[in-house]
N, C-alpha and C positions, 0 to 999 in steps of 0.2 A: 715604288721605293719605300713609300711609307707602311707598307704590310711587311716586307721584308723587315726594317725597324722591327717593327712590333714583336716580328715572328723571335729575332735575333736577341731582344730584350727582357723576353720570356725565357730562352732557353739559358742566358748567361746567369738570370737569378738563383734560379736554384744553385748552380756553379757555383756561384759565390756564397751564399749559405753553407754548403757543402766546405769547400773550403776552409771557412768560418770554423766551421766543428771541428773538426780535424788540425787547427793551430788550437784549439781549448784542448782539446785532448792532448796533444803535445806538450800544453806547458803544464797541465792538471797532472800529466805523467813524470813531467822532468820534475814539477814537485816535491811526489809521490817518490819517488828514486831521490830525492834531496834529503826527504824526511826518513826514509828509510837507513841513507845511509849515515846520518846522524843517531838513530837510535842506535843500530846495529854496529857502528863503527868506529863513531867519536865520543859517544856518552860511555859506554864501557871501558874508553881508552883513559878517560878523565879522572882523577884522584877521589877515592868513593868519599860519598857524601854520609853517610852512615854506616857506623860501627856497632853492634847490640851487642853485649857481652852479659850474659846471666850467669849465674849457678853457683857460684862462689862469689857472699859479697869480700869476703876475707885477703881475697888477689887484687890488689891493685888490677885498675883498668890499662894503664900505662903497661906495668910490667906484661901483660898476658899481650899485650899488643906488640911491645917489643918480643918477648919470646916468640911470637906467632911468627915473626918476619913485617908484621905488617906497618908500613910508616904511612905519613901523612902523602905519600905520593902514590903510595899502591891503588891499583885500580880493579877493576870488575876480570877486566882479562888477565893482568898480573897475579891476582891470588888464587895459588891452587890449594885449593878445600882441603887435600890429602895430604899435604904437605903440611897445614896449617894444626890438623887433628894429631898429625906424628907428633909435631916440635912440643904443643900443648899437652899430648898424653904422656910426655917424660916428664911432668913435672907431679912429683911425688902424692900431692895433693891431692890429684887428680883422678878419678876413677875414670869418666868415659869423660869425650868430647866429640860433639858435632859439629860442624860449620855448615851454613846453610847461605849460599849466595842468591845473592835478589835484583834479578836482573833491571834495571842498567847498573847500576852505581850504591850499591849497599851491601852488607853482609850479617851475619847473627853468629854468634858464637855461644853456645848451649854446652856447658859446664854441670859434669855432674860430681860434685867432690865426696870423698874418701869419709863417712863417718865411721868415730869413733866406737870401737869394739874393745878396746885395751887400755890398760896406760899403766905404765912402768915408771919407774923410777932408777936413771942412772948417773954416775959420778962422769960429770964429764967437764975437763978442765978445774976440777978439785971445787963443783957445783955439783950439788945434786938437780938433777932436772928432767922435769917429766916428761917422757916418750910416749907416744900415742901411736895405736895399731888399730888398724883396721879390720872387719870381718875375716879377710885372709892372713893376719897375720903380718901385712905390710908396715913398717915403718915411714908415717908419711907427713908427722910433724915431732919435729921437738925443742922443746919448750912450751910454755903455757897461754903464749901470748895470743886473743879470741879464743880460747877456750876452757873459761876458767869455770865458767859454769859446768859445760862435761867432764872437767877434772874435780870436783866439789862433789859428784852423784856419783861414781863407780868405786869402789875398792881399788885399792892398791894391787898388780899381780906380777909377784914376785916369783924370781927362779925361772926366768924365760932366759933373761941376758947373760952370756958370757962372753961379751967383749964390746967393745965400744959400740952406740947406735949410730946409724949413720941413715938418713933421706933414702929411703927407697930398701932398706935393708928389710929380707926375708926370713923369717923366724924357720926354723923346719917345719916339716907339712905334719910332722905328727902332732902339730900341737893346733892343726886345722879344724878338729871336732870340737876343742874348746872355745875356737875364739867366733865360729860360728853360733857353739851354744853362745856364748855372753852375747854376742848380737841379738839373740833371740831374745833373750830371758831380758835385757837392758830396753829394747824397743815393748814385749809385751807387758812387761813386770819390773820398773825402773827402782822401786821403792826395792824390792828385794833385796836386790844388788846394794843399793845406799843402807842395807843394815847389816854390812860387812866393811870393818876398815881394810882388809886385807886377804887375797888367793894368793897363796902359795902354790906356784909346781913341784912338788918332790917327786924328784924322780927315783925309780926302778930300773932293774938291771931289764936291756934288750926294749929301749927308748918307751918303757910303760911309765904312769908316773900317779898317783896320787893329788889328790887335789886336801889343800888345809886353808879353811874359810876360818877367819880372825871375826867375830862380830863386834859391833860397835857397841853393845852394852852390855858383855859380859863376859868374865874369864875363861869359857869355856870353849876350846877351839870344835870346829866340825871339820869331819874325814871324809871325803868324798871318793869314789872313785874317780874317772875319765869325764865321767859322763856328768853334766849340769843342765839341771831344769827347774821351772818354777815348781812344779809341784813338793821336790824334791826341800828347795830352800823352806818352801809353806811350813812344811813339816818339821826340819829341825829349826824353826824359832820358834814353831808350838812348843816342841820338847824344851829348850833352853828357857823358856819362858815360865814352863814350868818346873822346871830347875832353879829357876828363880826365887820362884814363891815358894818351893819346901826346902830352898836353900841347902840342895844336895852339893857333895865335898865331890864335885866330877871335875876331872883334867880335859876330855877328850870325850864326843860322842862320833862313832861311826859309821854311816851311813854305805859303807863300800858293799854289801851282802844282801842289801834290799831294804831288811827292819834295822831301828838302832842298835846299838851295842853302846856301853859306853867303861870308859874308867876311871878307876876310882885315882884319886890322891892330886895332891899340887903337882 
């Protein structure tokens, strides 16, 4: 009877070892399945705990958040990225936007705003007030308010507007090779451009048009064709410059044919 014992106490140990493992696994699993379903399916359900908003410090955080849809209850699975980048790309300002969600509970919102290529000047509400356009020609702020230092550096350019500006208003596309060039020539060569108070568009019959550069230290206007580049400017402030110093009686110098031309009389 007692080898029996023996035999019978041997073989239920391991049993119960066995056993043993198999409830650890069990609860190690129900866990695992606990902690899963918390990341995957409570954390994301919960109101995001961060909001990143870059690229415009000029937008209120509040406002791009309310435009966005997004409130303080919105969560990881509530915001849709696409939906968020539409509502955000209608606001004038704005050139591109990204939203980048961070999974569980955060989000980034990467703003890339509209800089300044233009700036007009129009009577609005019996106010004269400065309009600012962009490389395309978009109307995308107006008034002066954060921008007074880029309104202080470009030239006035007049003879774009014939009628009220309005947030998101489009210039015609013929006038796309200029406001490109002034991007150009403003980002490479700023100083150029700040020794002219004022472009003129005069236009031509069949939407061609002349360009008339006003400079800031001298009565003598320049003619340009369509076409604006630094090199272009380099050259008539040499000439004007030296119109300066032998104090020639010139109205006009023009640049439209390659070389100057210029005329004579007030």
């Amino acid at each position: 009877m007692r080898v029996f014992d023996e035999v019978v106490s041997r073989v239920s140990a391991p049993l119960s070892a066995e056993k043993i493992l198999k409830w650890v696994l069990v609860v190690a699993g129900a866990v695992l399945v606990g902690e899963l379903a918390l990341v995957l399916l409570v954390n994301p359900s919960l109101p995001l705990s961060k909001v990143e908003i870059t690229g415009i410090p000029e937008l209120d955080s509040r406002f791009v958040l309310a435009r966005a849809g997004i409130s303080k209850n919105s969560s990881y699975l509530s915001v849709n990225a696409h939906t968020v980048e539409r509502r955000l790309k209608s606001l004038a300002i704005v050139e591109s936007v990204r939203v980048v969600k961070h999974f569980p509970d955060s989000l980034s919102i990467i703003l890339v705003g509209r800089r300044v290529a233009a700036l007009s000047l129009a009577s609005i509400g019996n106010v004269v007030t400065p309009v600012f356009f962009d490389r395309q020609g978009t109307v995308f702020m107006i008034g002066s308010e954060g921008l007074e230092e880029a309104a202080l550096s470009m030239p006035i350019l007049s003879g774009v507007l014939n009628e009220t500006p309005y947030l998101g208003m489009q210039l015609s596309t013929t006038l796309n090779e200029l406001f490109a060039d002034l991007e150009t020539v403003r980002t490479g060569a700023p100083e150029l451009l700040a020794a002219f108070s004022e472009i003129e568009v005069r236009w031509k019959a069949f939407d061609a048009y002349d360009l008339i550069l006003y400079p800031v230290h001298s009565q003598i206007r320049v003619r340009l064709g369509a076409g604006l580049n630094a090199d272009t400017l380099r050259y008539a402030l040499l000439l004007l410059d030296v119109c300066r110093i032998k104090r020639y009686d010139i109205k006009e110098l023009d640049f439209r044919t390659g070389t100057a031309a210029y005329t004579i009389g007030k």
